[in-house]
Residue, then its C-alpha position, 0 to 999 in steps of 0.5 A: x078937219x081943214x087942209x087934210x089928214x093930219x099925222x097927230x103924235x098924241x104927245x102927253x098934253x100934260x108933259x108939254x104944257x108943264x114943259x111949256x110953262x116952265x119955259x114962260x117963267x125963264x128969262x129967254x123963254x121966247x128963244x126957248x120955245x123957238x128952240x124946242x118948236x124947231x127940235x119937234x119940228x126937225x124930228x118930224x122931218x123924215x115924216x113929212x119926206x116919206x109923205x111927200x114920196x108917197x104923194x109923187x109916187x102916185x101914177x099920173x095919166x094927165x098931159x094938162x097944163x096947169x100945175x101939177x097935182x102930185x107936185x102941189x100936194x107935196x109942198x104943202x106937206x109939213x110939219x107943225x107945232x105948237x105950244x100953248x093955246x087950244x091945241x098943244x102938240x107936233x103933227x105932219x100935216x097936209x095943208x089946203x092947195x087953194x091954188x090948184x085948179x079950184x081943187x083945195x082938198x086935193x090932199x084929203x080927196x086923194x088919200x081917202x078910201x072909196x070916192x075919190x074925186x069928180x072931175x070934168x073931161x078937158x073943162x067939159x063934159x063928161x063928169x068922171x070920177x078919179x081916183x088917187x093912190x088910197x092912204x097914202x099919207x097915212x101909210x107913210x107913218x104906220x111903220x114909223x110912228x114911234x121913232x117920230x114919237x120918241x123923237x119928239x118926246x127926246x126934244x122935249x126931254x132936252x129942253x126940259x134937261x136944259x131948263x132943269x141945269x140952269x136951276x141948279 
């Protein structure tokens, strides 16, 4: 799983690709795709916002000069979706931060249970092993994942309602 632990909505696959392929057969179907990718999108936004928190209210004991770790993580939080193709579906996910002190995994490493990372000293020795704040991304939807749910499934019902209207 590249980038991260991603929020997965488990969306009905059936539902969207029938949803989708309805909007292929309009006339505007590329402006209504975009749009119900944009409303999915936008109900995933608060998600992504308490991720984002989770992630910088993680303690920080470095004084280094490079980029900041919480700070990086977070932006390369967001929301995604996608219609059609292998994978249908909306999801939050945690991409990679390449350009993190050669730390891609920072997301995935600092959310994990048990491990947590192996970092030199300064640039030298001694290795010590670093630990983040343990789930953070995926506490930050426990308690919510249904309001997110219903607010991807109500996109999907405004679409379809839209589509619905114009055959009539």
């Amino acid at each position: 799983m590249a980038g991260g632990p991603p929020f997965d909505l488990q969306v009905t696959h059936e539902g969207l690709d029938a949803l989708v392929r309805a909007i292929r057969a309009e006339e505007d179907g590329k402006a209504l795709r975009k749009d119900l990718a944009k409303n999915m999108r936008d109900a995933l936004r608060p998600g992504a916002a308490a991720a984002k928190s989770s992630i910088m209210a993680m303690g920080s004991a470095g004084t280094g000069t490079g980029p900041g770790l919480r700070s990086s993580i977070a932006k390369k939080i967001r929301p995604e979706v996608k219609l059609g193709g292998r994978w249908s579906g909306a999801r939050v996910k945690a991409f990679k931060t390449p350009g993190l002190r050669g730390f891609a995994n920072a997301a995935k490493r600092t959310n994990r249970r048990s491990g947590g990372w192996r970092t030199l000293s300064y640039g030298k020795e001694p290795w010590r092993t670093q630990h983040g704040k343990q789930n953070w991304f995926d506490e930050s939807f426990t308690n919510d994942a249904d309001q997110y749910r219903q607010a991807v499934h109500e996109a999907m019902e405004t679409m379809a309602a839209r589509i619905a209207s114009r055959a009539e």
